[in-house]
C-alpha positions in Angstrom: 211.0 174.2 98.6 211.8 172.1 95.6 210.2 168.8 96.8 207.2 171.0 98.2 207.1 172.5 94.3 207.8 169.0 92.7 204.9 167.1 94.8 202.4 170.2 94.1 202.9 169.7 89.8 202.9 166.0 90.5 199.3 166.5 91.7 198.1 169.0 88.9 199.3 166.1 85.9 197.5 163.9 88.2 195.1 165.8 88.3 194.7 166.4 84.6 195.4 163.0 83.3 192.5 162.2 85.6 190.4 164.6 84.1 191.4 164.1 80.4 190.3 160.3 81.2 186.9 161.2 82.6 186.2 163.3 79.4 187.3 160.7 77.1 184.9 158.2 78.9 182.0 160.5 78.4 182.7 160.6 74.9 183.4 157.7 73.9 179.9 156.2 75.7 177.6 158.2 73.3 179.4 157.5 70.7 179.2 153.5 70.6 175.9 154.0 71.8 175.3 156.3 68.7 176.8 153.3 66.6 174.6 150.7 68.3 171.6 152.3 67.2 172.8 153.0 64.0 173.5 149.3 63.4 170.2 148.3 65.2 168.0 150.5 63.2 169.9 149.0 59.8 169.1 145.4 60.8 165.7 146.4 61.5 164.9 147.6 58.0 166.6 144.5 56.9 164.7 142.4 58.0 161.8 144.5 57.3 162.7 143.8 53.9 163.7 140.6 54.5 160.0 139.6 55.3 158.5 141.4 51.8 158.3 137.8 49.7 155.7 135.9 47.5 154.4 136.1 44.2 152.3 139.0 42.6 150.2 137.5 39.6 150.0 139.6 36.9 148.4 139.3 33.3 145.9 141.0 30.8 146.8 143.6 28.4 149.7 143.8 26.0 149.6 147.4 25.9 150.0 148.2 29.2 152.6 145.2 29.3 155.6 147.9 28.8 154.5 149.9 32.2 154.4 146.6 34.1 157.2 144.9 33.0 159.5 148.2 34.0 157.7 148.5 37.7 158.4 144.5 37.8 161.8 145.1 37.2 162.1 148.1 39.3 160.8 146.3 42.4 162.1 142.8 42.0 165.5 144.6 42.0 164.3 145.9 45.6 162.8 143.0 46.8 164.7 140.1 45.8 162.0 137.6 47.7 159.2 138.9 45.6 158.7 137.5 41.8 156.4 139.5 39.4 156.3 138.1 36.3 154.1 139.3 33.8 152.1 138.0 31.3 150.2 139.3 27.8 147.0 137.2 27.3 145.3 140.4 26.0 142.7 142.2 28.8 140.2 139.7 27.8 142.1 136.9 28.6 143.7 139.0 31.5 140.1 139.2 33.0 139.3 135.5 32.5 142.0 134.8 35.0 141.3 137.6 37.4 137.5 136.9 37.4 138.2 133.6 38.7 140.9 134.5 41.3 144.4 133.4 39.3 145.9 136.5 39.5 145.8 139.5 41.7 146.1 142.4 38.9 144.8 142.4 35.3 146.3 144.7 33.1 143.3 146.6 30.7 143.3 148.8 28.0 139.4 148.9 28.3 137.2 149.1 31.2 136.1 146.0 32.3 132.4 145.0 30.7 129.7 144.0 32.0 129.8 140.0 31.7 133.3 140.3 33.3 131.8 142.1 36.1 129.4 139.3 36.2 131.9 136.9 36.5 134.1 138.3 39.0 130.8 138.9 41.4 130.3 135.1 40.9 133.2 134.1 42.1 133.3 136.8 45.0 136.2 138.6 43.5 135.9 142.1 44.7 138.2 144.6 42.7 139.4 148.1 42.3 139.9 149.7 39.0 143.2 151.9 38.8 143.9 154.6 35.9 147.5 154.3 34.7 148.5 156.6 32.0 146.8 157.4 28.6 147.2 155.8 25.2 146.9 157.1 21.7 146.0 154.0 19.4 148.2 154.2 16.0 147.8 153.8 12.8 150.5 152.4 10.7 151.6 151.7 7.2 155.2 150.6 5.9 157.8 153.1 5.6 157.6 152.7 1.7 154.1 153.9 1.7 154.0 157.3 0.4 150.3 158.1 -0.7 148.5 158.2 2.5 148.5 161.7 4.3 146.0 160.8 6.9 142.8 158.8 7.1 139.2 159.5 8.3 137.3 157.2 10.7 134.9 156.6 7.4 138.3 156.0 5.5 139.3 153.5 8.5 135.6 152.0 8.3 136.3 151.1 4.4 139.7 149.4 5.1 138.8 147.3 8.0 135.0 146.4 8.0 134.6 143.3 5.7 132.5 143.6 2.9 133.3 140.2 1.0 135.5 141.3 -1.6 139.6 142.0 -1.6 140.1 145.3 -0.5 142.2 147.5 -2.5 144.1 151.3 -1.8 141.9 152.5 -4.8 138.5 151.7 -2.7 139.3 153.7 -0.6 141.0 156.9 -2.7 140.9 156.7 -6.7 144.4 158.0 -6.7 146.2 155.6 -4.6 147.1 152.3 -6.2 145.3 149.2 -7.0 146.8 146.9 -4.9 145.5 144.9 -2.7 146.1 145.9 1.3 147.7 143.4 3.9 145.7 144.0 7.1 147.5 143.9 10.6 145.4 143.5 13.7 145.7 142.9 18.0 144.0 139.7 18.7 139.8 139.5 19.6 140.9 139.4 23.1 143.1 142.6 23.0 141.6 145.3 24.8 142.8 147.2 21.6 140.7 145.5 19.3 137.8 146.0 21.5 138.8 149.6 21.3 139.0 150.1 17.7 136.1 147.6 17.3 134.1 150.3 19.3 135.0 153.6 17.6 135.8 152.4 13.9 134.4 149.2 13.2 131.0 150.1 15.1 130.7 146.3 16.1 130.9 144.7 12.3 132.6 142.1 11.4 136.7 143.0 10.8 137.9 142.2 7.3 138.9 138.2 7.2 141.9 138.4 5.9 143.5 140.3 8.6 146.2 138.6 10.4 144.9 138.9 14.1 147.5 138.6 16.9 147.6 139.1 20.7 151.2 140.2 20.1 152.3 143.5 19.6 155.4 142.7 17.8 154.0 140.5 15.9 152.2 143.6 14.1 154.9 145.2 14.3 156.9 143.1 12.5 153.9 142.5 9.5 153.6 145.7 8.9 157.2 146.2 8.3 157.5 143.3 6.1 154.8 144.3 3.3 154.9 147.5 1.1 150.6 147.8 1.5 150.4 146.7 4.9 148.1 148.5 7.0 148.2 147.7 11.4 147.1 149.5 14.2 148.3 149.0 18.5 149.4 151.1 21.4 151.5 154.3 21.2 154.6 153.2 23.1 155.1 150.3 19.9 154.7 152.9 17.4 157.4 155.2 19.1 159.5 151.6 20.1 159.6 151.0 16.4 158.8 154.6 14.4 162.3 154.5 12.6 161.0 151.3 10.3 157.4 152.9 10.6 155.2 155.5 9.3 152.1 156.7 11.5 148.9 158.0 9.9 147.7 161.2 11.1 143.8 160.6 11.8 140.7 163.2 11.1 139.5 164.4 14.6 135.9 165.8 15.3 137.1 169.5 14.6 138.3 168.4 10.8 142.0 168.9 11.7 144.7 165.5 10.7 146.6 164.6 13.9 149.5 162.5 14.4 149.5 161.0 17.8 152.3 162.6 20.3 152.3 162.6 23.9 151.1 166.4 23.6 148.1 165.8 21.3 147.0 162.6 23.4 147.2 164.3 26.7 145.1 167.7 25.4 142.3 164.9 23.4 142.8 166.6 20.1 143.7 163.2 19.2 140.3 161.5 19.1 138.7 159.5 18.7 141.8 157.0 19.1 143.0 158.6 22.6 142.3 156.1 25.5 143.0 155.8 29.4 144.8 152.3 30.5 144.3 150.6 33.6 145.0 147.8 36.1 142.5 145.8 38.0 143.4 145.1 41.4 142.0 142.4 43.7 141.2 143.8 46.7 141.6 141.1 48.9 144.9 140.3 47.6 145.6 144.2 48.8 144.2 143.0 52.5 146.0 139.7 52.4 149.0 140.2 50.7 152.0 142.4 52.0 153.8 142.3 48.5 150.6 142.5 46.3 149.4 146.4 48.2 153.1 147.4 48.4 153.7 146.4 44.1 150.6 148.5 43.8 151.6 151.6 45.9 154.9 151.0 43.9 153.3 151.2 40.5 151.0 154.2 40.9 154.0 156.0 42.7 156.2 155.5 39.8 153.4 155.4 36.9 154.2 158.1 35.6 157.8 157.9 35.0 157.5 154.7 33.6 154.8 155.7 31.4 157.1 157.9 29.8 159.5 156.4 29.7 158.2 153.3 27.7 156.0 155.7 25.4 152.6 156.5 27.0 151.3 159.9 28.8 151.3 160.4 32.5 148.0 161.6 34.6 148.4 164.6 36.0 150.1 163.9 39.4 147.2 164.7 41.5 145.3 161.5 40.3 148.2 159.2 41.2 147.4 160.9 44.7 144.1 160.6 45.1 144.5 157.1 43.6 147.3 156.2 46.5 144.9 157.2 49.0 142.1 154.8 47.5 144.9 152.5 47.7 145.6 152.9 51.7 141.9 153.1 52.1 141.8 149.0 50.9 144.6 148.0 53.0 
């Protein structure tokens, strides 16, 4: 009885030692296969991003520099291979370039004109024009400054339209001193001179003593410098710089003085000096060029963050949408 009873639970541990072993197999199958996959599938989109490399070439406007430069950073951090340099010849000079075929995106804070156009059809350039955020072109005087309130565009017409004599704060207001005014300006190929040359200056001739720079900072920094300075650029380098800075509320169309904010640009009532920016984009680099369409769908995903965040007012979302989809549509 005992060795009948012994040899019967030697074959049930059997038995289950079998079966425990079995089930451990299964398991263990899926899950290398699991891990296999896993590893596989990482590769792949290594590699995927592996192959993302070149150059994107962009230049044109300084104002929209700021957006650029953060989506540049943004996406060279993802893709290593890719460089996206960007430059600030002004949107004139950005669209000399791009009309010609040196770059694949022009940065504008205009709308391309009519001899560009011209140009780019030439030279069989084919492009598509991209809304990026809005602008509210400021005003500025030196912090010391502490008789102007706000201007009119006929006040702003006095100051910066020459007239062949010195200009002095008691031209334009009998009250405000008489001393002469240091004039700060963007550059003849700034899409923000072309802008205020437009809605203030009315195509005359801007005073000749104005310092004229392509360079933002350079404004900024004149401005700063001299007690009766007077300059004007993009929003985001008024907010960059508003703490050694005073901004000019400007006479709108209804008669009310508004001081350019993000709320006041977005809802217009801060006209006439409220302006959409852009980017050009070549569309055969889109077609060609794997890191040119994917820099693109990049920047108009992330626009609006980044317009924000450097001082500028986002679209409403649904633009960067339909925008995205004009986007696939030249791929």
């Amino acid at each position: 009885m005992k060795s009948f009873k012994f040899l019967a639970m030697s074959i049930m541990l059997s038995s289950l030692v079998a079966f425990a072993a079995a089930c451990g197999n299964g398991e263990e199958e899926p899950a290398e296969t699991g891990t296999e996959t896993t590893e596989n599938a990482e590769t792949t989109e290594g590699e995927e991003a592996a192959e993302l490399e070149g150059e994107v070439g962009i230049d044109g406007s300084s104002t929209v520099f700021p957006i650029a430069e953060a989506v540049s950073e943004e996406f060279s951090a993802e893709h290593a291979s890719v460089q996206a340099p960007v430059g600030s010849s002004g949107t004139g000079g950005g669209f000399e370039k791009f009309t010609v075929g040196e770059t694949d995106i022009s940065q504008a804070s205009r709308p391309i004109k009519d001899e560009e156009k011209a140009a780019a059809e030439e030279n069989g350039i084919e492009y598509t024009e991209f809304q990026v955020a809005f602008d509210g072109l400021s005003v500025v005087v030196n912090k010391e400054n502490d008789f102007i309130d706000k201007l009119t565009v006929e006040d702003l017409k006095k100051l910066w339209v020459e007239d062949g004599k010195a200009k002095k704060w008691s031209d334009i207001n009998p009250d405000w001193p008489a001393e002469e005014v240091k004039f700060y300006s963007p550059g003849t190929d700034s899409g923000t001179y072309d802008y205020f040359d437009e809605v203030i200056l009315d195509g005359e001739q801007i005073v000749k003593a104005a310092t004229l720079s392509e360079d933002d900072n350079v404004l900024v920094q004149g401005v700063t410098g001299d007690k009766n300075a007077i300059g004007y650029f993009g929003y985001a380098y008024y907010l960059e710089n508003k703490d050694n800075l005073k901004v000019i509320p400007i006479v709108n169309e209804a008669g009310e003085a508004v001081e350019p904010t993000n709320e006041t640009v977005k809802s217009g009532d801060y006209n006439p000096l409220s302006r959409p920016l852009f980017i050009y984009v070549n569309n055969a680099s889109i077609k060609d060029k794997a890191q040119v369409y994917e820099y693109v769908k990049y920047y108009l995903e992330n626009a609006a963050t980044f317009a924000e965040e450097v001082g500028y007012v986002a679209l409403p979302e649904e633009e960067y949408t339909k925008q995205l989809e004009t986007l696939e549509g030249l791929k």
